[in-house]
C-alpha positions as CSV (number, residue, x, y, z in Angstrom):
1,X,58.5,28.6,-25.9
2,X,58.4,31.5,-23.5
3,X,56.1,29.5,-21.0
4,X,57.6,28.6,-17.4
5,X,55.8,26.9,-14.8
6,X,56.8,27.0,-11.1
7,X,55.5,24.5,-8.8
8,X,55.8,26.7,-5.9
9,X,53.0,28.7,-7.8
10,X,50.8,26.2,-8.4
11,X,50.2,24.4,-5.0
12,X,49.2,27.9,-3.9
13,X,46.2,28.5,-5.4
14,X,44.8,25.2,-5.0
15,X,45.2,25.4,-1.1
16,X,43.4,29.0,-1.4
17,X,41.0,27.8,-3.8
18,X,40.1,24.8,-1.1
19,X,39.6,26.9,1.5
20,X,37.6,29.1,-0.6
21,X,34.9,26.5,-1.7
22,X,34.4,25.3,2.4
23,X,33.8,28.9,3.1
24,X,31.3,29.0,0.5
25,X,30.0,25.5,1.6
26,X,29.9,27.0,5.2
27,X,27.4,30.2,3.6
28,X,24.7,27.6,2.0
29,X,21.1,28.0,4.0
30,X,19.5,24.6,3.2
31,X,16.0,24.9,2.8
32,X,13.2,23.2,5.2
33,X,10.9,20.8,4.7
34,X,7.9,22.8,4.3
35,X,10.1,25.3,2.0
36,X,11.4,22.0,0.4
37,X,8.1,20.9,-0.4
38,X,6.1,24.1,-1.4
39,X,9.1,24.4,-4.2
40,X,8.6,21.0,-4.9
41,X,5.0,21.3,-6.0
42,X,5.2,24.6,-7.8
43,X,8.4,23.1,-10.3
44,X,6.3,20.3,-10.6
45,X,2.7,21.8,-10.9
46,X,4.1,24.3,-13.6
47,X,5.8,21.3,-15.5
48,X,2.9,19.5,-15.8
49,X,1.1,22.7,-17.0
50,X,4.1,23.7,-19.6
51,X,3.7,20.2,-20.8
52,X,0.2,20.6,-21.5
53,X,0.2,23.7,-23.5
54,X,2.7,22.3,-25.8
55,X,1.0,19.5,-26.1
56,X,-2.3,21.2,-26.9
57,X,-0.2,24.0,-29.6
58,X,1.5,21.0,-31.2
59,X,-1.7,19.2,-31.7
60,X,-3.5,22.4,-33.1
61,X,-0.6,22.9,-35.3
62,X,-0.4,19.4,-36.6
63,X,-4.2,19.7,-37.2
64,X,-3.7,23.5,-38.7
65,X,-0.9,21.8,-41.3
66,X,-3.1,18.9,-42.1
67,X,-5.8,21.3,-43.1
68,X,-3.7,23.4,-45.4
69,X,-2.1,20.2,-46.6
70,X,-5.5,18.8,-47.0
């Protein structure tokens, strides 16, 4: 009811916000390859790892429940 819009208002901010998100585009350091890969191998390395563990505390669990089950 008390809400106006003004369309002046509103190209504004999407101009600013534009230029805004190419100066932050123009800030990004991409990495290089031997960065690239090093990162690549420890995300990987450690998921493979993570994966493990809860596959070996699910299966002890599992095994732990089936005892007490019996």
């Amino acid at each position: 009811m008390g809400e106006t819009t003004n369309s002046t208002t509103e190209k504004a901010p999407k101009k600013s916000w534009f230029k805004g998100l190419k100066s932050e585009y123009n800030k990004i350091v991409w990495p290089d390859k031997e960065t690239l890969a090093k990162h690549s191998v420890a995300v990987i390395s450690v998921t493979v790892v993570l994966g493990a563990v809860i596959y070996l505390l699910d299966f002890v669990i599992e095994l732990g429940i089936g005892i007490i089950i019996g």
